[in-house]
N, C-alpha and C positions, 0 to 999 in steps of 0.2 A: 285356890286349888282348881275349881271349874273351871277360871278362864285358862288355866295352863294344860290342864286335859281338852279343853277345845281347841287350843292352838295345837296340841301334840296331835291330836284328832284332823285336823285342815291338813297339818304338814304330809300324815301318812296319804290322806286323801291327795295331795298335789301328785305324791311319789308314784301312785298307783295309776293314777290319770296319765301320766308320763311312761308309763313304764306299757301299757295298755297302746299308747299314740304310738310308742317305737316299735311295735311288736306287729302293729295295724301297718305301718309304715312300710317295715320290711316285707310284709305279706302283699300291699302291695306294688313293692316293685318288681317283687315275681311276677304278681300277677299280671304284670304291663310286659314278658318277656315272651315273645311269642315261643309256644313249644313248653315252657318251663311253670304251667299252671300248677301243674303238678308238684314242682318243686323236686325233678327228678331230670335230671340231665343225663338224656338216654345218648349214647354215644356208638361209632361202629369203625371197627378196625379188622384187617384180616386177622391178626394175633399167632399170627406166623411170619414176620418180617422183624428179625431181632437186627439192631437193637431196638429197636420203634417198637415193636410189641411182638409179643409171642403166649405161648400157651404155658403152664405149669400147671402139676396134681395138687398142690396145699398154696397157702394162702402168706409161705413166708416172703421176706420182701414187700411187703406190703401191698401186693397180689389182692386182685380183686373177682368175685367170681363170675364167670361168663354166662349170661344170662340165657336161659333155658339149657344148662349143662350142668349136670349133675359130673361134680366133684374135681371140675375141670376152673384156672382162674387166669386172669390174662395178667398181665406185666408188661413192663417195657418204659422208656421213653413218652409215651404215651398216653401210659396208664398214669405217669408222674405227675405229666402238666395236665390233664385231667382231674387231678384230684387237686392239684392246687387251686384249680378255678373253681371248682365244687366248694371248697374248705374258706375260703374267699367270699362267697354267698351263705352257705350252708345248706347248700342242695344234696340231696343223694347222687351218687355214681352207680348208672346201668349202663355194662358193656355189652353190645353186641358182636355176636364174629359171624363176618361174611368173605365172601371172595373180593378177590382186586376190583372185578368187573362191577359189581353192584353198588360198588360205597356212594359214587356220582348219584345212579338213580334211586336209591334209597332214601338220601338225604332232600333229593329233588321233590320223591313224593310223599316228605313225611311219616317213614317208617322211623326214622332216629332222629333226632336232634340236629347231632353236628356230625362230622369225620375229623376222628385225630389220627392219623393211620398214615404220618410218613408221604402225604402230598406234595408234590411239586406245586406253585400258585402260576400254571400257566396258563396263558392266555387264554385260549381254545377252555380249559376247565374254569375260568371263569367267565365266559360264558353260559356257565351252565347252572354254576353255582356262587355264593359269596364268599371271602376271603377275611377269616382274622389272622392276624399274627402280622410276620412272620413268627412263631414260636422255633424257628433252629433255619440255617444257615450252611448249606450243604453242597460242599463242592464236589466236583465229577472225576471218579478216579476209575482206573482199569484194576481187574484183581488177578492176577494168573499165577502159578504155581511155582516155586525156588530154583526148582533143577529147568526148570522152562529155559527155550531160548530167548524169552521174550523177558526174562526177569530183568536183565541187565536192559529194558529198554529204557529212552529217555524224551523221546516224543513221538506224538502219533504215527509219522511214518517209519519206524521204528517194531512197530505192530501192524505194517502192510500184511497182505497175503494172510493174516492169520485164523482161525475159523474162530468163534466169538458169540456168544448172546447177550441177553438179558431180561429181564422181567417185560413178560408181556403188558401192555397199554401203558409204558413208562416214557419218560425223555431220553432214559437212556439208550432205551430197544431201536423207540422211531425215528430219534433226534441226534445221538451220538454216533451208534455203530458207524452209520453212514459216511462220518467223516473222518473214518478210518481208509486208506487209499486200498484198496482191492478188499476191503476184508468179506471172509467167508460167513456172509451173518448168517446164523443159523436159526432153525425155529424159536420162538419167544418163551422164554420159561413160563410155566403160569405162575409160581409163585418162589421168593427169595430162596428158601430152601431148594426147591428144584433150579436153580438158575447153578449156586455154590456145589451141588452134586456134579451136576455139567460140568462142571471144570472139577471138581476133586476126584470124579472117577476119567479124565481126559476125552472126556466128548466133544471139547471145544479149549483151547489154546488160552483160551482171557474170557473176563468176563466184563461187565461194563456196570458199573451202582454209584451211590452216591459214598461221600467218606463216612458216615457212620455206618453205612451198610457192611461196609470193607471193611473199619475197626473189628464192627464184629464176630465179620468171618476170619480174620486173622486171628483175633482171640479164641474161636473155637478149633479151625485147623491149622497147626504149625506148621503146614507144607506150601501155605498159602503167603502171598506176598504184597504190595500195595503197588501200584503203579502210580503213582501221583505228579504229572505234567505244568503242575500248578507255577512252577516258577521256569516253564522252558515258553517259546516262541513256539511250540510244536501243542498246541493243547490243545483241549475242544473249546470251540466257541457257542457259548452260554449265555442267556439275557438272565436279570436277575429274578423273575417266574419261576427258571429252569430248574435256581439253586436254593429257591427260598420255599420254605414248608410251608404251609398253613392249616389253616379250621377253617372247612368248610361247611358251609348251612344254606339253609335255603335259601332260593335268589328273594330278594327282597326281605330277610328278617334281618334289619337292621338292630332290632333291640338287643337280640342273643348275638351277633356278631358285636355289637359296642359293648356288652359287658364282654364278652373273652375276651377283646383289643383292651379294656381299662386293668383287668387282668396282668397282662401278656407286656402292655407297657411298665408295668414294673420291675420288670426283668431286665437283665443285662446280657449281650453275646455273650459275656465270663457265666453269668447265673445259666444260662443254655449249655454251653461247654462242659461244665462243670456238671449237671443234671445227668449229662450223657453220657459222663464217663463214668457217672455211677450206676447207667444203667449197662454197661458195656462190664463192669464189671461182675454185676450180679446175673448176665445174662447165664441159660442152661447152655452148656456145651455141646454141640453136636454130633460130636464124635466119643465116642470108648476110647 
């Protein structure tokens, strides 16, 4: 009977020792992540660019809260694959919401973590900063209004002469409008919302986003329409930076960039696709 209470006694001991090393273990591979000592992956998006992210009052959807804002919670596309890398590690999710302009040097000086916030991975911005993903695959559409005369177009020159925005410091504002033949570019939106007002109240003929951007403003106003070039000789010309999103972090923290990419590689263009339409689905409507 002793020696089987002593072996019962070793075995709990081996379990406990094991259970101790894996717990050590996991703690330190945070701890080797630069940014994530903490065990909190602080994260920063405008939380106004649906479907990528946007703002709601309650936390359904699985809405998470904006950090330093009382009773306000972000969502989106965003907020999705966010928490799937989170839930993946077992890190917490802190959101932050800032403007367009700051997400670059934010991330550069260590105010947030990362940026999931609906980025282009172009060249010029990696320069500045590092690139996981791609996490979504976003092609360049025009969006302008049903009764438009522009609705029936079917390539670029098509939408000659037309007056036209888009989101200021985008690919689309500095990179596309342009290579539309006379177009009337008009000042830069600052933010998604403002860009879709622009053309819903006819301030500007078309507008210029990517196609999730477009999904979703078709979903929220039915007067709205997609212009999509994808299969004419008349499109925009796009490297793949232009159309591919990423997670950006600081230049040089490879560690937090390789776990999002070991992440982010288990996904599929279907599993992206598919995340999106559910965020395009549950997004808030813009319109009464």
């Amino acid at each position: 009977m002793k020696r089987l209470f002593a072996l019962l006694l070793a075995l709990v001991m081996v379990f406990a020792l094991a259970a101790c090393s894996s717990s050590s273990s996991d703690t330190e591979e945070t701890d080797t992540i630069q940014g994530l000592e903490d065990g909190v992956l602080t994260i920063a998006m405008e939380c106004a660019y649906a479907p990528y992210n946007w703002t709601q009052y309650d936390d359904s959807n699985g809405a998470v809260p904006i950090s330093g804002s009382d009773g306000e919670y972000a969502n989106g596309y965003d907020v999705m694959i966010a928490k799937l890398i989170c839930e993946y590690y077992g890190w917490e999710l802190e959101v932050i919401r800032t403007d367009w302009d700051s997400l670059v040097p934010g991330v550069q000086s260590g105010i947030y973590d990362a940026v999931i916030a609906g980025q282009s991975m172009t060249e010029e911005r990696s320069e500045q900063v590092d690139f996981a993903g791609p996490y979504y695959y976003a092609s360049i559409v025009c969006v302008t209004l049903a009764d438009s005369e522009y609705a029936s177009a079917t390539g670029l020159a098509d939408l000659a002469g037309g007056t036209c925005t888009a989101q200021i410091a985008t690919i689309w504002y500095d990179s596309m409008l342009p290579q539309i033949p006379d177009a009337q570019i008009q000042t830069a939106a600052e933010a998604a919302p403002a860009m879709l007002m622009a053309l819903e109240t006819g301030t500007v003929d078309f507008i210029c986003t990517d196609m999730p951007t477009a999904m979703g403003a078709v979903a929220a106003y039915d007067d709205m329409v997609i212009l999509d070039f994808s299969d004419s000789d008349d499109n925009f010309e796009v490297d793949e930076g232009e159309i591919n999103i990423g997670v950006s972090v600081m230049k040089g923290n490879t560690t937090l960039k390789d776990a999002i990419d070991e992440v982010l590689s288990t996904m599929t263009v279907d599993d992206f696709n598919d995340l999106m339409d559910e965020a395009i689905a549950i997004q808030p409507l813009t319109e009464d």
